[in-house]
N, C-alpha and C positions, 0 to 999 in steps of 0.2 A: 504494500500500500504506500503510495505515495507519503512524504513527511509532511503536508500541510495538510489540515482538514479537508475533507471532499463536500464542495457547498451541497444543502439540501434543501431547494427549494420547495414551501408545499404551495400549492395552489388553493385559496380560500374565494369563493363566490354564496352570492345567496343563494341559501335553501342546498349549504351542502351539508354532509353531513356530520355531526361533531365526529361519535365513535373512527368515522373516517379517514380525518385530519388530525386529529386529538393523542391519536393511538400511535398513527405511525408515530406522528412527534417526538412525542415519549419515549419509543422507543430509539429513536436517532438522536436523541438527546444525551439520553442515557450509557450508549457505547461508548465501552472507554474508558468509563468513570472510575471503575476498580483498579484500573492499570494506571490512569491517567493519559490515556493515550489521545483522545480526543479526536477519534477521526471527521468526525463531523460537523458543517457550521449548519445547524439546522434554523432555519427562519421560513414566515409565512410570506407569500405575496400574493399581491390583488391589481385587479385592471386599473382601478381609480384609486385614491386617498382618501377613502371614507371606511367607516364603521360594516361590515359584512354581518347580515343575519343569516344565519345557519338555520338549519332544523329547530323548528319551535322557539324560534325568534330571540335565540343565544346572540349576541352582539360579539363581533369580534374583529378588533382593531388590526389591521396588517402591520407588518413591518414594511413593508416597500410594496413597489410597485410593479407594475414591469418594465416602466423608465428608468427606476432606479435601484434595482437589485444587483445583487453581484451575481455574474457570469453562475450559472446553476451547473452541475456534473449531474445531478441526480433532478429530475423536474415529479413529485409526486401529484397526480390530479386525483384525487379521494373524489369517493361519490356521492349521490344524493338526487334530490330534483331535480336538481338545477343543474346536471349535467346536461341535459338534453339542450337547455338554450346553451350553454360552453361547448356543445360539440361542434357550433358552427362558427365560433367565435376565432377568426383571422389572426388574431394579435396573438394566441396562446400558439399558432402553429408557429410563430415567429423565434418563441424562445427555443 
């Protein structure tokens, strides 16, 4: 494995799902932590700079954007309702 952390971008839009996003997080968060190895920079990002409502209207602030996120190695797109309008969405094939 590479010596810098591997970025992990997750993908948050409305009506995804928490269990989803929440989960993986968690777990790319947490790798590492007993060794201190740290392979991961795990961070949320979103189309716009606003608040995201998730499944049952859980609010959740991103860290960035797709303007201004760091370079992603790993791009998570977790599921939900709201994948169906993301599935056409141009700017997400971009990253």
């Amino acid at each position: 494995m590479a010596n810098h952390p591997r970025n992990v971008a997750i993908f948050i839009f409305d009506e995804v799902e928490v269990l989803d996003f929440c989960g993986p997080f968690e777990v790319f968060s947490v790798t590492g932590r007993r060794d201190g190895s740290n392979p991961f920079n795990v961070y949320t990002v979103a189309q716009e700079p606003r608040p995201i409502l998730a499944r049952n209207e859980l609010s959740i602030n991103p860290r960035y954007t797709f303007s201004d996120c760091p370079a992603p190695d790993i791009l998570l797109i977790p599921g939900g309702f709201g994948t169906r309008r993301e599935m056409n969405n141009g700017e997400i094939h971009g990253i």
